[in-house]
C-alpha positions as CSV (number, residue, x, y, z in Angstrom):
1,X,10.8,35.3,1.2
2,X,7.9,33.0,-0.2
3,X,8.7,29.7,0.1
4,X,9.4,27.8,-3.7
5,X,7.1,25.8,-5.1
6,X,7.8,21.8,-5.1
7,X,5.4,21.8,-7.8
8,X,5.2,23.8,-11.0
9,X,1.6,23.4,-12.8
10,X,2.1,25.0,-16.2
11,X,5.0,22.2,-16.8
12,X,3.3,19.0,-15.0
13,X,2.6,16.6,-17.2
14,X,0.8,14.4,-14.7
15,X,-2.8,14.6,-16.9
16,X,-0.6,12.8,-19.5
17,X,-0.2,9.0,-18.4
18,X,1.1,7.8,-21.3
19,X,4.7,6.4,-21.4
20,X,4.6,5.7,-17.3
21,X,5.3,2.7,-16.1
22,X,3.0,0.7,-13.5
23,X,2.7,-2.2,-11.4
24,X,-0.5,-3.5,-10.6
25,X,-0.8,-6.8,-8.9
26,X,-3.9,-8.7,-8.5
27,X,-4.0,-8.1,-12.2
28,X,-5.2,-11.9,-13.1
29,X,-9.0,-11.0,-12.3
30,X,-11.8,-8.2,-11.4
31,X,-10.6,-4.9,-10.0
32,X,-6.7,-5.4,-11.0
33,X,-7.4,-6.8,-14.4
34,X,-9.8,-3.8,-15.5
35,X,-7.3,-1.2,-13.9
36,X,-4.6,-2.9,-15.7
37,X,-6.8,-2.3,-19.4
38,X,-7.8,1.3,-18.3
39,X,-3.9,2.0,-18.0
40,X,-3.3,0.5,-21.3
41,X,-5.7,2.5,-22.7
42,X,-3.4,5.2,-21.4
43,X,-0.6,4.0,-22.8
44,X,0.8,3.4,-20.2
45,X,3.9,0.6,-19.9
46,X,2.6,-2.0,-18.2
47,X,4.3,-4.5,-15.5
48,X,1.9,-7.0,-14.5
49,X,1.6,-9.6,-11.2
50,X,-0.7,-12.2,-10.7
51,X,-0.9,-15.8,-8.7
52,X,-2.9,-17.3,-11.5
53,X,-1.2,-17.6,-14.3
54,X,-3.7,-18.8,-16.9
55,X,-5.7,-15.4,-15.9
56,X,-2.7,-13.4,-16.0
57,X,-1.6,-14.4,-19.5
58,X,-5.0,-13.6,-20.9
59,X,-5.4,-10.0,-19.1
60,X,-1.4,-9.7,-21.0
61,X,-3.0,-10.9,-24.2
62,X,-5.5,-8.2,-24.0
63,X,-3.3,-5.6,-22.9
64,X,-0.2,-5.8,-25.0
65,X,-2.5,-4.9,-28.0
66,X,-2.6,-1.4,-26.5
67,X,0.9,-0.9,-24.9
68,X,4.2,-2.5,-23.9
69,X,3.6,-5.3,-21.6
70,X,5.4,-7.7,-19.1
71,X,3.5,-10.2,-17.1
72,X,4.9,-11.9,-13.4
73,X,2.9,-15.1,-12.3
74,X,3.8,-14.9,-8.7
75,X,2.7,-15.1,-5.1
76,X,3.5,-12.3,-3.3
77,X,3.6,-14.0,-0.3
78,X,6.8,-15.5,-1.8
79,X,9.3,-12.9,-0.8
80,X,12.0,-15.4,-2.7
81,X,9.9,-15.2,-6.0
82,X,9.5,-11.3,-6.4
83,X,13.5,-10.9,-6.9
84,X,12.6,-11.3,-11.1
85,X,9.9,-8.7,-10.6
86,X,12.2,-6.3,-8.8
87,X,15.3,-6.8,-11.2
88,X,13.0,-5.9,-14.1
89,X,11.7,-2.6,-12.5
90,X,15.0,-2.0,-11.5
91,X,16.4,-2.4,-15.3
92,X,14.5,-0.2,-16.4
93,X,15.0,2.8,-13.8
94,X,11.9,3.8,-13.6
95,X,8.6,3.2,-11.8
96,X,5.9,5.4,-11.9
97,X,2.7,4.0,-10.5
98,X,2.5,0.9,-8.0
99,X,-1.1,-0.2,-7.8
100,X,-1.9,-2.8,-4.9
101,X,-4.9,-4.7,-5.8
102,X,-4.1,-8.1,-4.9
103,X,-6.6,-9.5,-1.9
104,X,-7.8,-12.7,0.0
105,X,-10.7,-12.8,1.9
106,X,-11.7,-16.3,4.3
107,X,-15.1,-15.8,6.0
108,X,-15.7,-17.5,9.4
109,X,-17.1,-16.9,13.1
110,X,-14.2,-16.4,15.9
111,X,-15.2,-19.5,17.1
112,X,-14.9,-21.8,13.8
113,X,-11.8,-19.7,11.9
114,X,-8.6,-21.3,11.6
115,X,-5.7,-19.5,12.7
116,X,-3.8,-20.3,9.5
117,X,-6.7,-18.2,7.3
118,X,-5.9,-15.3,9.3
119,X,-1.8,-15.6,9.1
120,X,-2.5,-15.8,5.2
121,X,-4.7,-12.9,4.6
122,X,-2.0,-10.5,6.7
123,X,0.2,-12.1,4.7
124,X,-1.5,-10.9,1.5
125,X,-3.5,-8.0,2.3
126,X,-0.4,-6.1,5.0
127,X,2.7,-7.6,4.6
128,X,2.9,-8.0,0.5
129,X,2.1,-4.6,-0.1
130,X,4.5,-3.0,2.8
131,X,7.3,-5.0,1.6
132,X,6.9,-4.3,-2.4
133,X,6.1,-0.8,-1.4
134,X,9.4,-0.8,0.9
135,X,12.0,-2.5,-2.2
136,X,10.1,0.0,-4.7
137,X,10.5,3.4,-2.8
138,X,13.6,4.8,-4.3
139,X,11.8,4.0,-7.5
140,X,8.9,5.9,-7.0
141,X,11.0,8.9,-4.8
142,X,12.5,9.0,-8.5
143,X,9.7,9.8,-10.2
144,X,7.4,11.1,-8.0
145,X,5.4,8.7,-7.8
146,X,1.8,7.0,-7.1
147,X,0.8,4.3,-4.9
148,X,-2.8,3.3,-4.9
149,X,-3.8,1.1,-2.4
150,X,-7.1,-1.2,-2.8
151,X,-8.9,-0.8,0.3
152,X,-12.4,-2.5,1.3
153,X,-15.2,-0.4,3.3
154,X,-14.8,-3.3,6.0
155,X,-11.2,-1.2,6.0
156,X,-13.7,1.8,7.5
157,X,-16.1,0.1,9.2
158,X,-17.5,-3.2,10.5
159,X,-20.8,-4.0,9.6
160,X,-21.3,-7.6,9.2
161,X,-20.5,-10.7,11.4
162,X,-18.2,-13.4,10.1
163,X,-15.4,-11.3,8.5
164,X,-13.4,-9.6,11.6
165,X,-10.0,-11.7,10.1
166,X,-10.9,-9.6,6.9
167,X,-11.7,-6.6,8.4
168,X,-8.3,-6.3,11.0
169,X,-6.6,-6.7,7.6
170,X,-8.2,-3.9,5.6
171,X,-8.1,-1.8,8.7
172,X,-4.3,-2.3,8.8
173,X,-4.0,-2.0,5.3
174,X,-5.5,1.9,6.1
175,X,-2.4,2.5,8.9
176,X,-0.2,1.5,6.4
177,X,-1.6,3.9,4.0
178,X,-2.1,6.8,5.9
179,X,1.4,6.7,7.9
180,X,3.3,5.8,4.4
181,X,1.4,9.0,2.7
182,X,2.4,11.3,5.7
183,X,6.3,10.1,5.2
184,X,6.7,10.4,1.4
185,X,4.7,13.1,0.4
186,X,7.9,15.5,0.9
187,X,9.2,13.7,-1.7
188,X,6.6,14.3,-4.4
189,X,4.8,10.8,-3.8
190,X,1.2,10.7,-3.9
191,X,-1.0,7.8,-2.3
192,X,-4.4,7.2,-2.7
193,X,-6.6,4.2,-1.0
194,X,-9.8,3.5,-2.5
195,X,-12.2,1.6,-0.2
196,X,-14.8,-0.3,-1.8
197,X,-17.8,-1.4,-1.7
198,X,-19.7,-5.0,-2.8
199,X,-17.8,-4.9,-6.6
200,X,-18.6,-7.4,-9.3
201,X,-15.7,-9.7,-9.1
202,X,-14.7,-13.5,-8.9
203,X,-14.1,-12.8,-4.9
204,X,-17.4,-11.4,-4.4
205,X,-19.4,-14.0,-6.0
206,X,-17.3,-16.4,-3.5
207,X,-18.4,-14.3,-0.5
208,X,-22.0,-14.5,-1.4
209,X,-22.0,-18.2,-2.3
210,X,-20.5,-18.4,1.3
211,X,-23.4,-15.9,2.6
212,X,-25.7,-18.2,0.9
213,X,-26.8,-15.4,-0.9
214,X,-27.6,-14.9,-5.1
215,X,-24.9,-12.9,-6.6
216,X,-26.4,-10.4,-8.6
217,X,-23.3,-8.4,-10.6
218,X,-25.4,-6.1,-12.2
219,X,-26.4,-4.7,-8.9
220,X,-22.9,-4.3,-8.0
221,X,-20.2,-1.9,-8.4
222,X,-18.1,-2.6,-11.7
223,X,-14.9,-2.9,-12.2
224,X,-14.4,-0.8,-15.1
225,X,-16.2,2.1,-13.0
226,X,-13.7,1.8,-10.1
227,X,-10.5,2.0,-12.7
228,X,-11.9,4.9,-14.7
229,X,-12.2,6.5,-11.2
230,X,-8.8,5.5,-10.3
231,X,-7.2,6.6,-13.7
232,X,-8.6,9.9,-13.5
233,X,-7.2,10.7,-10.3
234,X,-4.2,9.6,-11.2
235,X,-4.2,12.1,-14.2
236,X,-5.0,15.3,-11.7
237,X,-2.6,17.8,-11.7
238,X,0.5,17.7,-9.1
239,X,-1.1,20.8,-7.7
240,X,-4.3,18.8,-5.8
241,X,-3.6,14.9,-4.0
242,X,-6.8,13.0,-3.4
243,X,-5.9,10.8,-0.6
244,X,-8.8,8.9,0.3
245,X,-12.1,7.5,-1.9
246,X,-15.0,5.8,-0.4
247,X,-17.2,3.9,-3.5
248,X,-20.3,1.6,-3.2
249,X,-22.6,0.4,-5.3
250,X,-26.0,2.6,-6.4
251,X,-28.0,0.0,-5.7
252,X,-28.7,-1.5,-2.2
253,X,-28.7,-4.7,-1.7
């Protein structure tokens, strides 16, 4: 007897984003705020999380012209100050896309990095994301779910001194990734990582003012391009899962 179908294409409705409800943390700045707009554009409901709140209000502001919108100035590093954020998600009943986009980075040699930088980039890069991800799954198992994790290429592959605190992170960040997608995909839930390159954002031009190089953004990816790309995937058919996207910038600098 042929096995049934989990999935049934000529009723998905996945290409047709609007109405969902997302997360997306990070979403004061760069990558998260532009993913945040792109979802909007969707019309998609929108559930916002950010440490700065200034930044978050205005990426709100420009959102909530385009769809329903609720804004959380928090650190996730917090676990006592995501219980509002979790209590609204869970008044709802419904989550349909979690996007992780919030990131540190502290640069340094082995010798001259404090201990303390590294404890607070695992903090914000591994242990945020597992633990929303872990108070959010029966959410998402609801739905079906997607999680999209933003990764970093130093998540794939060392290149450059100075950022091994960094880098361990992002690699974790991958374990977590991969393992989570191999234990919920029975359950409908798809999870995408997106590694990227050098992007045009507020943490980049910090990382090249610390490499003493001029930041160029044009040269650089953009965020807009990496959350058309992410929106996109996210609007493919239940009957395909892209699981893993590595994107640099055209030009090499």
């Amino acid at each position: 007897m042929q096995a049934a179908q989990r999935f049934q294409p000529e009723t998905d409705n996945s290409a047709n984003l609007s109405g969902h409800i997302a997360l997306v943390t990070g979403a004061s700045s760069g990558v998260g705020r532009a993913i945040a707009l792109a979802l909007a554009r969707r019309g998609v409901k929108l559930c916002l999380a950010g440490r700065n709140s200034t930044s978050l209000a205005e990426t709100a502001a420009i959102a909530r012209q385009l769809c329903d919108v609720t804004s959380f100035p928090l650190d996730l590093n917090e676990e006592e100050t995501l219980q509002p954020l979790l209590e609204h998600l869970g008044s709802n009943g419904r989550l349909d896309i979690l996007v992780h986009s919030a990131g540190v980075i502290h640069q340094g040699s082995m010798e001259s990095s404090r201990i303390e930088d590294f404890d607070l980039q695992y903090a914000t890069n591994v242990r945020a994301p597992y633990l929303l991800t872990q108070r959010l799954l029966s959410l998402l198992a609801a739905t079906c779910g997607q999680v999209v994790f933003i990764n970093s290429s130093a998540g794939l592959l060392v290149r450059g001194s100075e950022v091994g605190q960094y880098a361990a992170t992002k690699h974790a960040l991958k374990a977590v990734a991969d393992s989570f997608r191999e234990e919920v995909n029975p359950k409908g839930i798809r999870v995408l990582t997106i590694y990227l390159g050098r992007t045009a954002t507020p943490m980049q031009q910090a990382a090249c003012l610390h490499e003493g190089k001029l930041y160029k953004p044009e040269n650089l990816l953009q965020p807009a391009d990496v959350a058309s790309l992410i929106v996109h995937t996210l609007m493919l058919p239940r009957t395909a899962e892209v699981t893993d996207i590595n994107i640099r910038p055209m030009i090499k600098t």
